[in-house]
C-alpha distance (Angstrom), angle and dihedral (degrees) to the residues before:
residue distance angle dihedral
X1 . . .
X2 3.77 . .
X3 3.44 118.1 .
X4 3.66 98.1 -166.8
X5 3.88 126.3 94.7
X6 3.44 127.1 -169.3
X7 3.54 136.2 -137.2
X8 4.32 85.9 -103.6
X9 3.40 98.0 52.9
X10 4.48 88.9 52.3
X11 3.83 90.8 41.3
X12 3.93 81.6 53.2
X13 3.73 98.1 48.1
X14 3.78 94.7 49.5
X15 3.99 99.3 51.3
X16 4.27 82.2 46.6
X17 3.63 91.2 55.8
X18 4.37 90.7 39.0
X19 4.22 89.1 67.0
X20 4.04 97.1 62.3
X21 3.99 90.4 51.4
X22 3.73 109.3 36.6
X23 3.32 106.8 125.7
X24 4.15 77.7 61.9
X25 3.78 105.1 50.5
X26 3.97 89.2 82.9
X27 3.63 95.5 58.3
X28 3.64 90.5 41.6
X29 3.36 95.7 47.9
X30 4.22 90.7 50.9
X31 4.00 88.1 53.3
X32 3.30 92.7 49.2
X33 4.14 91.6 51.3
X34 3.81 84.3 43.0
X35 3.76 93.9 -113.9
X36 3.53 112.7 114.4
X37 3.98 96.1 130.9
X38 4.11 89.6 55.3
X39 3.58 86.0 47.4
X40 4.30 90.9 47.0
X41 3.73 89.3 51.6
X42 3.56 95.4 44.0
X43 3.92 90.9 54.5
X44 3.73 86.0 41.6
X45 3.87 90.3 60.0
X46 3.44 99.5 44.8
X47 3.91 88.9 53.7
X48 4.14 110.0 83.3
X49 3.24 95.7 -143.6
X50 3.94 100.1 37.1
X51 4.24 79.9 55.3
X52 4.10 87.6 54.7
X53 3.39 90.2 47.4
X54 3.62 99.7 48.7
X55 3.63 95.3 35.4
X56 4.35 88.8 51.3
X57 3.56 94.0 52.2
X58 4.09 97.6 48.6
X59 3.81 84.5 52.9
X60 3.57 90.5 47.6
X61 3.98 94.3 47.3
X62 4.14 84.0 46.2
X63 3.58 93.3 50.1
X64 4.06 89.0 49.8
X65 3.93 90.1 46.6
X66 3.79 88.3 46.0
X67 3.84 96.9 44.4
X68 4.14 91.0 50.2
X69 3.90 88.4 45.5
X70 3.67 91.0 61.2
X71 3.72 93.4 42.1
X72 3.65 94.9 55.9
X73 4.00 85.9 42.7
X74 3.64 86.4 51.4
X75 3.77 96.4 -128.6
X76 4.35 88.8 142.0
């Protein structure tokens, strides 16, 4: 028995074991790079209604910002 492996036969192993999880390798690959929150946005984005939703609440939060702006300017 030869206990010696080379570098083919642990490059082989790892793309084997890749095909069962690939839906996976992106988010493992983003925690790896330490950047799962670019990756959550991105995902976020490309989602319709994650884009509503993120693009309601900024105009909500602008509105707010707006609204006390012209309160302390006394404009109402």
């Amino acid at each position: 028995m030869n206990a010696i492996m080379t570098n083919f036969d642990i490059e082989n192993a790892e793309t084997r074991g890749t095909h069962k999880w690939d839906g996976l390798s992106e988010i493992d690959q983003a925690i790896r790079d330490n950047r799962l929150m670019e990756y959550r946005i991105k995902k976020s984005w490309a989602d319709p209604w994650g884009r509503k939703f993120t693009i309601t609440v900024l105009l909500v939060i602008a509105a707010g910002f707006a609204y006390l702006a012209g309160a302390s300017a006394e404009l109402w």
